[in-house]
C-alpha positions as CSV (number, residue, x, y, z in Angstrom):
1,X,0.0,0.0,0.0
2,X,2.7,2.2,1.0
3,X,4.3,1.5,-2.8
4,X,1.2,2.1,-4.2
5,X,0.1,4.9,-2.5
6,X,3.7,7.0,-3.9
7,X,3.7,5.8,-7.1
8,X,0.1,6.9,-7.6
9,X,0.8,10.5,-5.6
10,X,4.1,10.9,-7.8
11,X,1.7,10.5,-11.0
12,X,-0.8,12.9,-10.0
13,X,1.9,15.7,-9.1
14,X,3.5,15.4,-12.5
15,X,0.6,15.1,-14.0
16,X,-0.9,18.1,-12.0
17,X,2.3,20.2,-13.2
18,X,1.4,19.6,-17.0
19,X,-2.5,21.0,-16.8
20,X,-1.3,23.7,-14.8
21,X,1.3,24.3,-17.5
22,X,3.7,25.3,-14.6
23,X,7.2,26.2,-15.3
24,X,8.3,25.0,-12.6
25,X,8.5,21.2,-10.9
26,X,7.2,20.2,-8.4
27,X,8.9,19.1,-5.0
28,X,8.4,15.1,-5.3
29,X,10.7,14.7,-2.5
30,X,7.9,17.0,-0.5
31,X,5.3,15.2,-1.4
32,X,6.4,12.1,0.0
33,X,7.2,12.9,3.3
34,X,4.3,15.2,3.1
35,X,2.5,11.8,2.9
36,X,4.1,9.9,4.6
37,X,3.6,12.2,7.5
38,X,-0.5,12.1,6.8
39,X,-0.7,8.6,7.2
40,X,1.3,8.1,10.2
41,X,-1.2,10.8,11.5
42,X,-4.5,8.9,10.2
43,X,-2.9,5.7,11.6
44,X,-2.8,6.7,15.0
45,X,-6.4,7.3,14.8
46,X,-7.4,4.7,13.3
47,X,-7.7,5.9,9.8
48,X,-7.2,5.0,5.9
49,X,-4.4,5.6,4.2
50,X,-4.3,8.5,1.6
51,X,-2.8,8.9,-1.5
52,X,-2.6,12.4,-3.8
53,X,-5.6,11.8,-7.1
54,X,-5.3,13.5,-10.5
55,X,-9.2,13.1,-10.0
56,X,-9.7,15.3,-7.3
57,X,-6.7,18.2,-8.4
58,X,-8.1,18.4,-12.2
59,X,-11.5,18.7,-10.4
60,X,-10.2,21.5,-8.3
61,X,-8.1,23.5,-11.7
62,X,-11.6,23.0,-13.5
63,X,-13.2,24.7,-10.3
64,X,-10.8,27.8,-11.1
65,X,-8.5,26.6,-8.7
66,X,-4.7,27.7,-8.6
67,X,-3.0,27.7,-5.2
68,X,-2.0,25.1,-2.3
69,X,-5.2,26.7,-0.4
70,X,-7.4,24.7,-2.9
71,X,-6.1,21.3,-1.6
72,X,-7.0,22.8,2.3
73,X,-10.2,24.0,1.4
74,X,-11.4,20.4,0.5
75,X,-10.2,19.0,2.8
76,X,-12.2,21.3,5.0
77,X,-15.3,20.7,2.8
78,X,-15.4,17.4,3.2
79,X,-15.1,17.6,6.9
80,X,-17.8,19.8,7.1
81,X,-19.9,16.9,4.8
82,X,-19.3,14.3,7.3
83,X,-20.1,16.2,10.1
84,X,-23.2,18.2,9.4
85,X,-24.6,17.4,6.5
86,X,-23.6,13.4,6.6
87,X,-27.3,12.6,6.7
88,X,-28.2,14.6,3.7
89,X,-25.3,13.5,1.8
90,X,-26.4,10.0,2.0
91,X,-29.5,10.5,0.1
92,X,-27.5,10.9,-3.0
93,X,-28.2,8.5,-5.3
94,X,-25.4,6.5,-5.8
95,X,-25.4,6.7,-9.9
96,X,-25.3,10.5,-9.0
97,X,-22.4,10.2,-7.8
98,X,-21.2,7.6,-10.3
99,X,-22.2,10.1,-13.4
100,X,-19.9,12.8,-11.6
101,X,-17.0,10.4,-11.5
102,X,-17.3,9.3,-15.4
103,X,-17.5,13.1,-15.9
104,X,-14.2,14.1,-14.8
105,X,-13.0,10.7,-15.8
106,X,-13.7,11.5,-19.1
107,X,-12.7,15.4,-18.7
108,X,-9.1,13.7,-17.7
109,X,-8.8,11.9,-21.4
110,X,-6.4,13.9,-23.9
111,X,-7.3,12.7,-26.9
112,X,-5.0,14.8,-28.8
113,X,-2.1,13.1,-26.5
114,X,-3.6,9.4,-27.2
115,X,-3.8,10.7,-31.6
116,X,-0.2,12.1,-30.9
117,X,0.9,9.2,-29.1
118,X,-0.7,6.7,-31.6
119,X,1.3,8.2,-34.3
120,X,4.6,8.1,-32.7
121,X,4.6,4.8,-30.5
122,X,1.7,2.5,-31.0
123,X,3.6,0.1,-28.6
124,X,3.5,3.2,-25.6
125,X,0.1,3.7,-26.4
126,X,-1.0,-0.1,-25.7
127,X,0.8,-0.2,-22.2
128,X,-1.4,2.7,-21.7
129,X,-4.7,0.8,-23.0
130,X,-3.5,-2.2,-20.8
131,X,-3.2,-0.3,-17.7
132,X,-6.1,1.3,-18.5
133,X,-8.3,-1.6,-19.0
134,X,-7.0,-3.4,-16.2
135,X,-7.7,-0.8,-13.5
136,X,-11.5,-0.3,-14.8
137,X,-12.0,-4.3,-14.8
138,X,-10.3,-5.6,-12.0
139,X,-8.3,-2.7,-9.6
140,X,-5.4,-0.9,-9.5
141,X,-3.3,-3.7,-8.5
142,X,-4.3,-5.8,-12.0
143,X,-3.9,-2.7,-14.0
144,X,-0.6,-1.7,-13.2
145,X,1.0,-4.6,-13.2
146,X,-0.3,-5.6,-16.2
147,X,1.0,-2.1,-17.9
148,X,4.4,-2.7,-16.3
149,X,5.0,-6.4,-17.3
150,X,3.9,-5.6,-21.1
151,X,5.9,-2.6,-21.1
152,X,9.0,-4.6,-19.9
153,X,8.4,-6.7,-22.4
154,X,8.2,-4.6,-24.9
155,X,11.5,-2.9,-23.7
156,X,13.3,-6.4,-24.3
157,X,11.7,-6.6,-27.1
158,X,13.1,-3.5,-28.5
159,X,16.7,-3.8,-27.1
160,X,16.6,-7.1,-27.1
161,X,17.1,-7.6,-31.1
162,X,19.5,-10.0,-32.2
163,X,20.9,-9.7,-35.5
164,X,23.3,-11.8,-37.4
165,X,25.6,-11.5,-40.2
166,X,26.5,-14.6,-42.0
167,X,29.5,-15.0,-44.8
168,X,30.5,-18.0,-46.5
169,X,34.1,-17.6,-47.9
170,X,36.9,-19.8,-49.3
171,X,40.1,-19.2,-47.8
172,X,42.7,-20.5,-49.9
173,X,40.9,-18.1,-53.1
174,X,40.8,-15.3,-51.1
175,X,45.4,-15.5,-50.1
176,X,46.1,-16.2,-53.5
177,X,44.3,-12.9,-54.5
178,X,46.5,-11.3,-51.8
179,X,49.8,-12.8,-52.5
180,X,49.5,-13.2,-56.6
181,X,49.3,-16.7,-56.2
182,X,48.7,-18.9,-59.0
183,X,45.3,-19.6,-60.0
184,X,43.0,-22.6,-58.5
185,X,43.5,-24.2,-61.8
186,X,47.0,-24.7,-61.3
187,X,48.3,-28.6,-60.9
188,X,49.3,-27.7,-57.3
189,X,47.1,-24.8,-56.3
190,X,45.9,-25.9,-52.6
191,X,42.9,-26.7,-51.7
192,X,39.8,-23.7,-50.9
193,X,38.6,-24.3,-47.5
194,X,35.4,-23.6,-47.0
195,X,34.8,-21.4,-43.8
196,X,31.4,-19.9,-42.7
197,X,32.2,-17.0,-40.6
198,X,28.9,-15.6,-38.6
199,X,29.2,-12.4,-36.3
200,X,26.3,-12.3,-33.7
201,X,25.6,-8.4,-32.2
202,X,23.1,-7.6,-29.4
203,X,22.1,-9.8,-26.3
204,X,21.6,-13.9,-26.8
205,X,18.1,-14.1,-24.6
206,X,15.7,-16.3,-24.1
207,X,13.1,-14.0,-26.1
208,X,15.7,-14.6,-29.4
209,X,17.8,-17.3,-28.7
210,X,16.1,-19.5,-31.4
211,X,17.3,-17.3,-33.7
212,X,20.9,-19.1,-33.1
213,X,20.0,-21.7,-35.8
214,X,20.5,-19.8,-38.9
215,X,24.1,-19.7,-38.2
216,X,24.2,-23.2,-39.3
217,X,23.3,-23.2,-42.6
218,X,22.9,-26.6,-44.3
219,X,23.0,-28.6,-46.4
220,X,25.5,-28.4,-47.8
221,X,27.4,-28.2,-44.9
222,X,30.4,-25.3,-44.1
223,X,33.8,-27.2,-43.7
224,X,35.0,-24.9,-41.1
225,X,32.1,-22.6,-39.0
226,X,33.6,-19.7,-37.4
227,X,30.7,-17.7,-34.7
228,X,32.5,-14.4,-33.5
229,X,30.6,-13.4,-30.1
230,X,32.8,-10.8,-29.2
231,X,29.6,-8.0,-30.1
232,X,27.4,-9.9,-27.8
233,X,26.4,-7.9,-24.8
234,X,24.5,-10.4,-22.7
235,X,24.2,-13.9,-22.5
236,X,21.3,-15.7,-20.6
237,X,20.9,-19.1,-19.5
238,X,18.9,-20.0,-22.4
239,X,21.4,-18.3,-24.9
240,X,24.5,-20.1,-23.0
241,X,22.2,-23.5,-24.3
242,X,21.5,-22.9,-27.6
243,X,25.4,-21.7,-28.4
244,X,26.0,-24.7,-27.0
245,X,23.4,-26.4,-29.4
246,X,24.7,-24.5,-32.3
247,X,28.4,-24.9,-32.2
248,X,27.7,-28.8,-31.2
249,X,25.6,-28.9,-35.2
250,X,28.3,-26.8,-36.5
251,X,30.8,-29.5,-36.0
């Protein structure tokens, strides 16, 4: 709760600095403790934890509100709700109160960010959707770690590429170019060797590890197979395997 409560707190202040348009950031390091010492305070009488809402600041900027005094003044609103008019305020109907909430909900969408964001990363937009959907059918919980284990995959995804760079050459053909040796034809021109060299560049995962098999290319079969790993950044467990596989089919 305590993980969730700052995460979602640290949203809504970043969040509240872009609809304000403020040219300055906010203090996140302030709003922590300024949490953290709320809900040691609501704890010692028994209370719930809090947590900061983009909900209730966008509702207070679409109210005209611009200073700190805003988030005080609600706070001593609803105080005043609960104790003098708590009897009243539970005759509103509950899809009242539901109708309010898909208002602002709704008032908090920016289409032109999702159009902008659909044009320039699809896959940032789905994490998005993900979370999204998540939090309105299940809870907060679901949603988010839904969002975040897509987007880390997605992130592998994208730096996780491996790409390979295969070259089938024969030795002996390409020193007698060199040296202005005598050609193949000759009586006792040596033999061509025939080497497959393969260069692998990026991270061996277990996400593209399979991709391993098209160093061996066959039949025919190379002679001599050469795999340079010396551009590979990251080997997993799964990668160690199949190089493993690979070099065992090479020979």
């Amino acid at each position: 709760l305590a993980l969730l409560a700052s995460l979602g707190s640290l949203l809504a202040t970043s969040s509240l600095d872009t609809l304000t348009g403020a040219t300055t950031h906010s203090d996140l390091d302030q709003d922590l403790i300024a949490q953290g010492l709320a809900n040691m305070a609501a704890g010692v009488f028994g209370g719930f934890p809090v947590m900061g809402a983009i909900v209730r600041a966008s509702a207070s900027i679409q109210a005209g509100a611009r200073t700190r005094a805003a988030s005080v003044l609600h706070a001593l609103w609803l105080f005043v709700a609960m104790a003098l008019l708590a009897p009243l305020v539970a005759r509103i109907p509950i899809a009242a109160l539901t109708a309010i909430l898909l208002v602002v909900g709704v008032r908090l969408l920016n289409l032109e960010g999702l159009v902008a964001m659909w044009n320039q990363s699809k896959s940032t937009l789905g994490v998005v959707v993900v979370t999204a959907l998540g939090i309105a059918m299940f809870n907060v919980f679901v949603g988010i770690g839904a969002g975040l284990a897509l987007a880390s995959l997605l992130y592998v995804r994208r730096h996780g590429a491996l790409r390979l760079e295969v070259q089938r050459v024969e030795v002996a053909s390409q020193l007698q170019r060199g040296l202005h040796m005598q050609a193949p034809e000759a009586p006792n021109a040596p033999e061509a060797l025939d080497l497959l060299v393969a260069r692998v560049d990026g991270p061996i995962l277990f996400i593209n590890h399979l991709k391993l098999y098209d160093l061996v290319e066959g039949p025919p079969w190379a002679k001599l197979v050469v795999i340079d790993l010396s551009r590979v950044s990251l080997v997993d467990a799964a990668g160690v395997a199949q190089a493993g596989l690979c070099w065992w089919a090479a020979r």
